[in-house]
N, C-alpha and C positions, 0 to 999 in steps of 0.2 A: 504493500500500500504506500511506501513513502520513496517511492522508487518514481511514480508519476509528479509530483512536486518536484524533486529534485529535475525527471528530466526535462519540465516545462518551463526552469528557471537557467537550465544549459543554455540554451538558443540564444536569451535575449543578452545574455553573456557575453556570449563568444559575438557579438555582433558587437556589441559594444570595445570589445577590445578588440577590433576590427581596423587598422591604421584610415586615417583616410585619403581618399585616393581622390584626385584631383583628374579633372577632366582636361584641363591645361596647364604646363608648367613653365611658367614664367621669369626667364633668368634677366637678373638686372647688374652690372656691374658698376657703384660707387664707389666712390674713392673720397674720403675728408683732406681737402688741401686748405695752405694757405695762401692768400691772393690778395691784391690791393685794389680798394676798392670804392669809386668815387659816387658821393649821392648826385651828384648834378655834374655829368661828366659833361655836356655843354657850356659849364661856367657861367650859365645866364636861368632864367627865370623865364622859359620860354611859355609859360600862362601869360605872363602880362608885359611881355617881348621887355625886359628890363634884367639888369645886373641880380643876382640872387644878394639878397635881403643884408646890412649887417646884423645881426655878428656870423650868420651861419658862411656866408664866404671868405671868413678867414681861412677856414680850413675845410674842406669838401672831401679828403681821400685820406686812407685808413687800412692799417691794415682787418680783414676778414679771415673769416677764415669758410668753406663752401663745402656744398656735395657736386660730386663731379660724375655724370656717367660716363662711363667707355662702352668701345665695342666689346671687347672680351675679357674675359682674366691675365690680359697680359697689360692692363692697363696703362697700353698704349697710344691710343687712338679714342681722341673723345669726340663722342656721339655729340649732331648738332641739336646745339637745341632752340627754340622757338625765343626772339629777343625778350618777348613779351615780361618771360618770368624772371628775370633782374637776377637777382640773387640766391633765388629759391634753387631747391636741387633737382633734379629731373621726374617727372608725371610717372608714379609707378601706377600702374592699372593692372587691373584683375575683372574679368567676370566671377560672379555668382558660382562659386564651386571649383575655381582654379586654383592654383599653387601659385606663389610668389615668392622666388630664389632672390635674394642679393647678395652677390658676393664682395664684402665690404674690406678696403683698403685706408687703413688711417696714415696717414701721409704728412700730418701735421706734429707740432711738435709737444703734446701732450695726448694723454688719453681720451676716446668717443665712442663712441658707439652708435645702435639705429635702432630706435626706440618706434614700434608704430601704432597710430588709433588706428579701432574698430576692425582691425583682423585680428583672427585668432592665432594665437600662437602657443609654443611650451615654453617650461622656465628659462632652455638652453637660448631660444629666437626673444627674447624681452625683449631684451636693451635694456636693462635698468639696473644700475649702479644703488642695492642696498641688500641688507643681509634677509634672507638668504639670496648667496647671487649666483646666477645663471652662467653659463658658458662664457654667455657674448655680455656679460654685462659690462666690460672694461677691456677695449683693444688701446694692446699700447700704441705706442709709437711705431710705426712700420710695421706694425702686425695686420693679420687677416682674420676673417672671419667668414661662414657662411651663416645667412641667418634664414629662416623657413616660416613662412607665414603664410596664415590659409582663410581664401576671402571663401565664409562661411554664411550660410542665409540671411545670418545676423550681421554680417557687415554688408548685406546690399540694401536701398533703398528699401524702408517700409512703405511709401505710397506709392496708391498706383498709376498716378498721373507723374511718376516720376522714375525716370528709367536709370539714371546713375545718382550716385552720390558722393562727396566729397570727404576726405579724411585727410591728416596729415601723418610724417614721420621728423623724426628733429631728434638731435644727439641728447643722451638722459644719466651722462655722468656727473656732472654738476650742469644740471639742465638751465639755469635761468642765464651764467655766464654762457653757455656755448649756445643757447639762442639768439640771444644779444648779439654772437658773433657771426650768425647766419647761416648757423647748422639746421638747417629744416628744410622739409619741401612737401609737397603735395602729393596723396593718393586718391584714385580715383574708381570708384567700384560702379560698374553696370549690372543691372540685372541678367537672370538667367536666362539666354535667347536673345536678348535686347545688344548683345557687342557686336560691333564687326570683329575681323580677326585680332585684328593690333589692340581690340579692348575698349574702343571709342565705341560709345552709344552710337547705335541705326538711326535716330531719329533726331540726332542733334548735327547741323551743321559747323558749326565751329564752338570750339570752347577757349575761356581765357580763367586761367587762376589768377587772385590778385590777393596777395599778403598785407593788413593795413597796419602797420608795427610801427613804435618809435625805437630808435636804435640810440642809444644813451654812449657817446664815445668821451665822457665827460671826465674819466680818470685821467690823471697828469695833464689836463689843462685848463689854462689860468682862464677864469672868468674875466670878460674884458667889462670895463664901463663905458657904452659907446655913446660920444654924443646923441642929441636927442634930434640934430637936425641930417644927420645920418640913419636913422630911421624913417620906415613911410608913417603916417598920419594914427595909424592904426594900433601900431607896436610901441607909442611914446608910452604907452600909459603903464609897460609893466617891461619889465629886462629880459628878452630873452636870451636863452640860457649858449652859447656855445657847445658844439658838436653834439646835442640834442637833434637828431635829424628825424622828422616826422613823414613815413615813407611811404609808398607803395610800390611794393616788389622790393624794397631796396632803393628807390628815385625818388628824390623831392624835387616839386619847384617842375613839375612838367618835364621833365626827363625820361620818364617811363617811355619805352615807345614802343611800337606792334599793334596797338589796340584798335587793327581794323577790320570791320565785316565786310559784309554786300547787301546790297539791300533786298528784303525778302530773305536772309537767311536765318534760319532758327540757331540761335546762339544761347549756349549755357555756359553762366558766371557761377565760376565756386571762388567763393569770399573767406579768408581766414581772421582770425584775430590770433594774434599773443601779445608777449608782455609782461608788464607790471598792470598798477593799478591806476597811470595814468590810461592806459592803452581800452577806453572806451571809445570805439568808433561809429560811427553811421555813415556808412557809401552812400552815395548819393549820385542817381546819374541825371543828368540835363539833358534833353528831348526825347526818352522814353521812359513808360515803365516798366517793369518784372512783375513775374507770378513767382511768388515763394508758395511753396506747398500750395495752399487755398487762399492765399491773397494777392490782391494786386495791391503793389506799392512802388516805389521810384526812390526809397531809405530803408536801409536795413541794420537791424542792429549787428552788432557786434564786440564779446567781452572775449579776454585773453582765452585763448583755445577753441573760440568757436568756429564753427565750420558752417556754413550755408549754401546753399543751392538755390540759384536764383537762374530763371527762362526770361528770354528777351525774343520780340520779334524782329528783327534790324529792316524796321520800315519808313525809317524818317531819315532821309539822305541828308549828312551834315560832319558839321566838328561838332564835339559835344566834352563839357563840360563834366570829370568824373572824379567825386572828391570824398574827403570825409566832411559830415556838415557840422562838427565843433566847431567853433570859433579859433580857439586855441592850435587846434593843429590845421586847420585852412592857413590860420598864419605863419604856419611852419612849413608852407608846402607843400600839406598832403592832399597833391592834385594831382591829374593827367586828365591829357582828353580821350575819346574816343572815337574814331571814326567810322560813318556809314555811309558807306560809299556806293554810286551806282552800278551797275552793273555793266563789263564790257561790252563795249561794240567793238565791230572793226576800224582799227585807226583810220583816218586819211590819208596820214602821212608815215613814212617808214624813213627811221634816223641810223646809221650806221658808219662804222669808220670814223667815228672819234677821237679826233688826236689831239690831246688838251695839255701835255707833260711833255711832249718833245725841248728836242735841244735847239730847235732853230725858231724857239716862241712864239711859235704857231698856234691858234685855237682853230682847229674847223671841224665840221662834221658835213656829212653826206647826207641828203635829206632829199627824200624821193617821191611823188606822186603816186601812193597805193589806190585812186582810185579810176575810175571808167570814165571821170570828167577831167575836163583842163581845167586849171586851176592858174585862174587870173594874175591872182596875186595873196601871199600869203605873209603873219606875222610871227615870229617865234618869239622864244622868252625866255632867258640865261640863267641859271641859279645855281646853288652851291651847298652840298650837305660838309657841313664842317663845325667841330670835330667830331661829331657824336652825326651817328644819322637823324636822330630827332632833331638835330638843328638847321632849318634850310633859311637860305640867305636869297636875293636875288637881286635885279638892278633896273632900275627904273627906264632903261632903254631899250628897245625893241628892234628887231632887224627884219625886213622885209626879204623876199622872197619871190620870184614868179618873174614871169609865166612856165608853167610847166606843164608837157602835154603828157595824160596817161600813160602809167612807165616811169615816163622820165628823172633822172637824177641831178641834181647841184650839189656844187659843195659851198658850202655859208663860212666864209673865215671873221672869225671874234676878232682878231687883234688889234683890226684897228680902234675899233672904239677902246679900247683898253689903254693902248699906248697916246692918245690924242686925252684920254682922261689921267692920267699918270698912274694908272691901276697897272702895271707889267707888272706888279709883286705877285697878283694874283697865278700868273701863269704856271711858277712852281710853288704855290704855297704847301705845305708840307701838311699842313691844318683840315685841307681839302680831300673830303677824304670819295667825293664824287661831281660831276658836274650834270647837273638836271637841262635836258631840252625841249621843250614842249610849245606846241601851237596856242594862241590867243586867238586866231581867226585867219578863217581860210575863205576867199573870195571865188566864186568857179566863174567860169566863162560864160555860163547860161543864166548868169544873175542871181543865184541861189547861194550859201554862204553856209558855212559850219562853225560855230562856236561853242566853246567847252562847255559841259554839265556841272563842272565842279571844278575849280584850282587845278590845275595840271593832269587833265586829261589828256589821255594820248602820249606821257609823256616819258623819256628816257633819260636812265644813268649809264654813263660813260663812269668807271668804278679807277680810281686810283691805278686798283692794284685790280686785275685784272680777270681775279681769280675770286673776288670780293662774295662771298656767301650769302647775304642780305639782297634779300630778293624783295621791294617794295610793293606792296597792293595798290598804297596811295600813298602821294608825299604829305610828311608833318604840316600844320600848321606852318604858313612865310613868316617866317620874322624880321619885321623892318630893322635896315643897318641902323636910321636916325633915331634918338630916344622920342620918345612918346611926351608928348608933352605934360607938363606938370596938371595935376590934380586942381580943379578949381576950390579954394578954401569955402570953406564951407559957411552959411551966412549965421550973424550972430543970432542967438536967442535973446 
């Protein structure tokens, strides 16, 4: 009689001590380095086209220290990755029932490790640095580690108007210094069914992570007292702090760059918070809203370690304003824009053969008539990403063009205006790190005429260097060379 109890309670046993097997197994190779690392590698305040703020442009770069993915365990060769995410460490993904391998190399010159939310793991895959500890809870210095984590039911989204969801991972041996230092990055879990192969949601056209953190670099340096008439209008009333930099991704002051869609594409924002107890932020975006779960909003909260999932329709073609809406950190920076851009046509014109760096201080390019009509006459428009690709320059003169008949090629030489303007510095400037060429209007022979949808349509980078990886959807906001003119004071009460 006691032989059926016993063998009704074998089965669900032996299933339970059953390993689990992963439907996909996912290898990721990180590496902790250290790197030097600037919040506003532009030098400027490319939200309100002015010099970044005092006191914070005293000093703008630092050393960091980062997660770095490679192609393999020979961590040779590091995998590209999307400009967008700053400083964060590379998008580990998983569907609903997959394995996730990192094979983790600390590179820097104390101990880390890879701590991660909302997968499951065992004591050896933690990453947490406290007794009792784990395997992986402290790689030293040039040490390795494999770490094993399993995106389990429980880490895929629970609703179901919601196909992925957003987690992070961040170093957890003495966790608040090595976040500080930019040990973290983003995970991304889809539901079961709902991936493509690579792990991207089916039904999401683009995704952008955005970290809203203040990064405190304020150990060994001197508080300044900066005049008051060195300050804008805004910031008189309280000091702020030196090397306090208040960021997204890693960028203040509009430096962030990448953040562009197409219009009509379904785009989903996964939002982080860390930090201290300053680090309450609210994103905020300027000409659309988001559905989070079951609301519509356009602000979303955010406390240190929160994770959000916010859906966007990208259906208002524009620049758009994308910030935290404190007061306090607005005035530190914590801005970018975003761009919705339309959607391609066929150019008109086709640019090639750009020679802007020669030794005989030459600027020309070859510029050809892509379409079935003559084209009367046309005007193009010169600009310049330098030194960060977020920052484009241009010049208020225009060069004409035409007649050119279907087919046909010209070549456009820049010099002269440059050398008759005393600009020949431009030609090798070392700063420049592409030159932008694009049509403002094209006149055809049958009276009909084409001008741009939006800022530099149609338009092409001639790249330095030649080999340059940054591949542009749309150019930055123009930033005027002259300063903006002064603020009007404001009338007495």
């Amino acid at each position: 009689m006691l032989e059926r109890p016993y063998g009704s309670l074998l089965l669900p046993m032996l299933l339970v001590a059953q390993p689990i097997r992963a439907q996909t197994v996912r290898h990721y190779y990180i590496a902790a380095e250290p790197v030097s690392w600037d919040f506003t590698p532009s030098g400027q305040d490319l939200i309100h086209a002015n010099e970044v703020p005092f006191p914070w442009r005293l000093r703008t770069e630092f050393g960091k220290e980062r997660f770095v993915e490679y192609t393999d365990d020979s961590f040779s060769k590091k995998k590209p990755q999307p400009s967008w995410l700053g400083i964060l460490g590379p998008v580990i993904r998983a569907e609903v029932g997959d394995e996730v391998v990192v094979h983790f190399l600390n590179r820097t010159a104390r101990s880390h490790n890879l701590h991660p939310h909302g997968l499951r793991y065992d004591k050896a895959s933690e990453g947490g640095f406290y007794v009792p500890f784990g395997d992986g809870a402290r790689i030293l210095p040039g040490g390795r580690f494999v770490y094993r984590w399993f995106a389990d039911k429980e880490s895929g989204p629970a609703s179901k108007e919601q196909s992925s969801i957003v987690w992070m991972y961040h170093s957890h041996v003495d966790e608040p210094e090595e976040v500080n230092a930019g040990l973290l990055g983003p995970i991304v879990v889809t539901a079961a069914g709902k991936a493509r192969p690579d792990g991207r949601p089916k039904d999401v056209d683009r995704e952008f992570v955005t970290l809203f953190m203040i990064f405190d670099q304020t150990q060994g340096l001197r508080q300044p007292t900066p005049p008051a008439e060195l300050l804008r209008p805004h910031l008189r009333t309280r000091l702020p702090e030196q090397g306090v930099f208040y960021t997204i991704n890693g960028y203040a002051f509009g430096n962030l760059p990448g953040l562009v869609m197409t219009q009509g594409e379904r785009v989903r924002w996964y939002l982080l918070g860390m930090g201290d107890e300053r680090d309450l932020h609210t994103p905020h975006w300027h000409g659309k809203t988001v559905r989070v779960d079951q609301r519509r909003t356009d602000v979303v909260e955010l406390l240190p370690a929160s994770m959000v999932t916010a859906d966007m329709v990208a259906d208002n073609p524009g620049t758009w304003l994308f910030h935290c809406q404190v007061s306090d950190h607005m005035e530190g920076g914590m801005m970018a824009t975003f761009v919705i851009r339309y959607p391609s046509l066929p150019s008109p014109v086709a640019f090639a053969h750009g020679d802007f760096w020669n030794q005989d201080r030459r600027l020309a390019v070859d510029v050809a008539n892509a379409t079935a009509k003559a084209i009367r006459a046309m005007r193009l428009h010169l600009e310049y990403l330098s030194p960060v690709v977020q920052d484009l320059h241009g010049f208020a003169h225009e060069w004409s063009v035409g007649p050119l008949a279907p087919g046909e090629t010209t070549t456009v030489h820049f010099e002269r205006y440059f050398e008759e303007s005393g600009l020949v510095g431009y030609f090798h400037d070392e700063k420049i790190l592409g030159w932008v060429v694009h049509p403002t209007l094209i006149e055809y022979a049958d009276g009909t005429s084409w001008r741009p949808r939006e800022h530099g349509e149609a338009f092409t980078v001639f790249w330095r260097d030649a080999e340059h990886a940054e591949q542009l959807e749309a150019l930055p906001p123009l930033q005027p060379d002259a300063e903006l003119p002064e603020e009007h004071p404001a009338p007495p009460r």
